[in-house]
C-alpha positions in Angstrom: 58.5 16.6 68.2 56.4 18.9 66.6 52.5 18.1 65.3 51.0 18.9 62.0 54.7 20.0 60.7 54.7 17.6 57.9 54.6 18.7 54.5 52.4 17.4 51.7 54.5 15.2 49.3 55.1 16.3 45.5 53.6 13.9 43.2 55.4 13.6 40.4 53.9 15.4 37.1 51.4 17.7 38.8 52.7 21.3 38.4 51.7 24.5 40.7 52.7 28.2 39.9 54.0 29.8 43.8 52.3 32.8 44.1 54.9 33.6 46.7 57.9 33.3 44.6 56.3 33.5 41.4 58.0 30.4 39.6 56.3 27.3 38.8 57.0 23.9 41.3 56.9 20.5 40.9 54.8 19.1 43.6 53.1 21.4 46.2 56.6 22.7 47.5 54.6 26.0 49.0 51.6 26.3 51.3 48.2 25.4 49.7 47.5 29.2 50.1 50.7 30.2 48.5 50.3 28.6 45.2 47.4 28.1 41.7 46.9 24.1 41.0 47.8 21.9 40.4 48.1 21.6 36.3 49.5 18.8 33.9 52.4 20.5 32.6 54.7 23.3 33.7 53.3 25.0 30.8 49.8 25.3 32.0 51.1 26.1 35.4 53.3 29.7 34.1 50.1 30.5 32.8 48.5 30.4 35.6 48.5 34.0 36.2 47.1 35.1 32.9 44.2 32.7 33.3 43.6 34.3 36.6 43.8 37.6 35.3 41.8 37.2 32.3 38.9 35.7 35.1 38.9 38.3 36.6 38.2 40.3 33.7 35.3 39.0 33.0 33.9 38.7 36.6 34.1 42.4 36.4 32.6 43.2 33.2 29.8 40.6 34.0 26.7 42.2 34.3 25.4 39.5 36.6 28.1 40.3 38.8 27.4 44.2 39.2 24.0 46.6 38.9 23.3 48.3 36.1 23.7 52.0 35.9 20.2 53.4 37.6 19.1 50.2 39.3 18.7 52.0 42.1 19.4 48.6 44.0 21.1 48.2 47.6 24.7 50.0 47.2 24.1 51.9 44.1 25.2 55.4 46.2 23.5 58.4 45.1 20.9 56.3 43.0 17.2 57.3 43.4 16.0 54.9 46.0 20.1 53.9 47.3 21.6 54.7 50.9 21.8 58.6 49.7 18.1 59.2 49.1 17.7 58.2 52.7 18.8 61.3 54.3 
């Protein structure tokens, strides 16, 4: 008998878009690592990817995300004051 094989049970109306098989599930059919959720309708779960993508997005056009251009800050490369004015 093998431990810690059992798989989490679907509950009825909660909806997860696989990121394995790209489909949306009813229930967590896939791995917690495998899969966006869960939503209220299968709707909101096929969009899941869009939202994701559209997240990211903005992360990376968030200027409290990145340094400005000349910030000369930790990483900035071949900024005055960066890890290539060291040498």
């Amino acid at each position: 008998m093998a431990l810690f094989k059992k798989r989490t049970a679907g509950k009825p109306g909660e909806w997860f878009y696989c990121l394995e098989h790209k489909k949306v599930e009813e229930g967590p059919e896939c791995p917690a690592k495998d899969r966006f959720g869960p939503y209220a309708t299968p709707e909101e779960a096929r969009g899941a990817m869009d939202r994701a993508r559209e997240r990211d997005l903005e992360w990376e056009t968030d200027p409290k995300w990145h340094d400005g251009e000349g910030s000369g800050g930790e990483g900035s490369g071949g900024e005055p004051g960066g890890p290539a004015a060291a040498g």
